[in-house]
Every structure is written in C-alpha cells, then in structure tokens.
C-alpha positions, 0 to 999 in steps of 0.5 A, a space after each residue: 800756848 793755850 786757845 780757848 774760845 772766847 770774844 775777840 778784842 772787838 767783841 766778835 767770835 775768835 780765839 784767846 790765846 793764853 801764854 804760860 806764866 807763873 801765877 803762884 807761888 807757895 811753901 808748904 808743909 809736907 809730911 806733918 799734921 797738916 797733910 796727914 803726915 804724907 811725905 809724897 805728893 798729894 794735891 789735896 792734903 798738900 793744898 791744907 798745908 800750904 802755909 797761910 801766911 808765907 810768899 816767895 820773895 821775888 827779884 828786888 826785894 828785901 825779905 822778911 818773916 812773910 818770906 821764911 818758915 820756921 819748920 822743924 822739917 825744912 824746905 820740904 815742899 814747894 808749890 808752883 802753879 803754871 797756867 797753860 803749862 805746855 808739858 805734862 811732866 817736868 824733871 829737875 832739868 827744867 829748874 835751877 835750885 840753889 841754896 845758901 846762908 850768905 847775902 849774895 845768891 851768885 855764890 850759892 851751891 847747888 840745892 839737894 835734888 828734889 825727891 820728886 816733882 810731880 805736875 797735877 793738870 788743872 788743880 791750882 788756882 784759876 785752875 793752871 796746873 799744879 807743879 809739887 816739888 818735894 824734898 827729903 826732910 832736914 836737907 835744906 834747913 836754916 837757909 835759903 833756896 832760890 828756885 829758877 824756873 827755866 825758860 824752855 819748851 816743857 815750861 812755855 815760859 819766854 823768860 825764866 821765873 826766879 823766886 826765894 823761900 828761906 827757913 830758920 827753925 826755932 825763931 818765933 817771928 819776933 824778927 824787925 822789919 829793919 833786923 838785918 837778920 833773924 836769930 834764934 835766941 833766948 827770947 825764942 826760947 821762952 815763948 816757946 816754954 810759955 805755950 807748952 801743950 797749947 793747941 796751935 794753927 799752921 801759921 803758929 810760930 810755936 810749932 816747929 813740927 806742924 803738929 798742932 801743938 806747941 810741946 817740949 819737942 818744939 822746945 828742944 828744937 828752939 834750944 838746940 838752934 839757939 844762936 842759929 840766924 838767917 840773913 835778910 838777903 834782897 834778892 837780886 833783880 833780872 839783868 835788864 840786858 839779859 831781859 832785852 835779849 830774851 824779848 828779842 829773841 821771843 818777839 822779833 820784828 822783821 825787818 827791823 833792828 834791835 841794836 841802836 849801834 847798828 842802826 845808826 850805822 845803817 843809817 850813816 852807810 845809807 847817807 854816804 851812798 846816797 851821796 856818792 849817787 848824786 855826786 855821780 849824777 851829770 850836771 845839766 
C-alpha cells in the first residue's frame, strides 16, 4: 500500500491511498532484433520489444490471434506492471506458471522455470514497477502458459491475477474468429514464400524470428511446423466463492457476519430466547 499526498474526497489536504494492482500486461520479444539481441533483462531494449499488437487473455474469455505470438523463439518474455508493488524483488514463489495444449488449464503442468524475474521500480506505465520475467528460448513453444500472479505479501495484491499468452510458430494470423483453433498449413507456407527478403515491422506475422525480415529461415520455420495447431481455449472465470472468501478475509466488517446460514440462525436463537424470557415473566 502506497500514501502520496493528495486532496482528500472533500476536497481538503490528506492522503491517497493506492492499493496494489496489475495494471498491465505484455509479450514480448526477448533476445531478437527488437532488444538488440539481448537475451537478459533489459527495461529499455525490452520495452521496444513488446509486441504491439498482443494482450493477455484474461479469465472469461475465448482467445484469439490478439491472444498468441507467432515467435520462432517461444514465450520468452513476459512483462507485468504493478502499481504500488510493496516488494523490491520477486521470485518464482510469488507466481504459479502452468503451460499446456489441451482446453481445460486445470489439467495443465507445471511451465519450465523462468531464467529470471527481475522488477524495474517505476519504469511501466503510469510509472508502477516493472516485473520482467524471462525464459530460455524454445522452452515454452506452440502452447499456452497461464501466469498466476499470487495474492501474498511481496505482490500486495488481495486476490490472485490470472492471465494467458499462447504461441504457434509458423502461423501467419489467417486463423477466423469462430476457428476453434489455429493450424499451420500450406496457406502459411506460401505467404511466407511470397514476401521473401522483404523488410518486416515486429507486428508482422512473416517473421518468426524478429528479424526484421521475412527469409528462408522464417520459411523453413513454417515448413517444419506445418500440421502444428493451437487450441482457441476460453480461460476459465475465478471461482465466484473463492472470490467471497478472499473479500472476507480482506475486508472484514466487525461484528458482522458473512455467512447468511449463520445469521439466520442467530436470528432464530434470538427469537426463542426472547420467548423463553417473556414466557418467564410474572403475569400481573
């Protein structure tokens, strides 16, 4: 939690109080063209790669191309921004990184262990702190990784921040919103052969590597993923109970109670006591 002086709600002198909360999201291209080919953590090459054109997809939705890279490389590199970040370093203990092909995230392993994660104070947006995470190449490549980012101390968050990037290498974003998935194939192939040497942006879809341009490499990448295909999963919602349990225990009222059973109960015990009393009464 962070104070800042500010107005206060009517308008006089006091303190604004900022809780911690995710406030953005991003993929990013490490080690290519775009970050000078810098495979570690690096707040200003790695803010050029940030793929333009991507977002996380969050709880309740259904994904699509906005949700899935393309890159030769993998999911390399994550960015999440955290405003009011209580800790100054974070470690794999403070997230849960599961990775998986198949519809349902519950039955997905265990992601590889990122290489680093590394926070940069102040540098994302709005000026929150910066958290890079960053994995070896080629070791979360043509499926997806849901990134839970614990409730806890070192995050401040009160309820855990669940998000989901996919990858596909070789597709060419040709895949239809109502596709239920995308796949490599032979259209892919021969968009890639028609913009041979052709100079590319990072939100290309020609250029797997993050080059800059589209070549035979990207070529043979499509070739060699050809049948290769990526699920359009709807990531599952929070559990509304387990979202009630975390208010509760995060903003208790005193003196009152949350369950509805119990108070009714209450209530009724109440009732027959005050029954009892005034059957005990004298009569006059």
């Amino acid at each position: 939690m962070t104070a800042t002086a500010g107005a206060s709600p009517s308008g006089s002198a006091g303190v604004t109080i900022t809780n911690p909360s995710v406030v953005n999201r991003a993929i990013f291209y490490n080690n290519s063209k775009y970050d000078g080919n810098d495979p570690s953590a690096n707040t200003t090459g790695d803010a050029a790669a940030i793929a333009p054109d991507k977002q996380a997809l969050l709880p309740g939705q259904t994904a699509t191309n906005a949700n899935f890279t393309n890159y030769a490389a993998g999911i390399n590199g994550v960015i999440i921004d955290i405003a009011a970040l209580p800790a100054s370093t974070l470690t794999a203990s403070d997230f849960i990184f599961k990775a998986g092909i198949t519809a349902d995230p519950g039955g997905w392993s265990a992601a590889p262990v990122p290489a680093s994660i590394t926070v940069f104070a102040g540098a994302g947006v709005n000026g929150s702190d910066r958290v890079e995470i960053i994995w070896t190449d080629n070791t979360i490549r043509n499926q997806w990784l849901q990134i839970t980012v614990n409730a806890n101390l070192n995050t401040g968050l009160t309820s855990a921040d669940v998000f989901f990037f996919g990858n596909l290498n070789g597709e060419t974003g040709n895949t239809t919103p109502s596709a239920a998935a995308a796949v490599v194939d032979a259209t892919d192939i021969s968009a890639v052969r028609a913009q041979n040497m052709r100079v590319q942006g990072i939100a290309s879809w020609l250029d797997f590597d993050r080059s800059g341009v589209s070549n035979i490499i990207d070529l043979a990448n499509a070739k060699g993923n050809n049948g290769q295909s990526l699920l359009m999963i709807t990531a599952p919602p929070p559990p509304p109970a387990a979202m009630a349990v975390s208010r509760a225990k995060n903003h208790p009222r005193r003196g009152a109670l949350s369950n509805p059973s119990l108070a009714a109960g209450v209530d009724d015990r109440n009732q027959r006591q005050s029954l009892r009393l005034a059957s005990s009464e004298p009569h006059v």
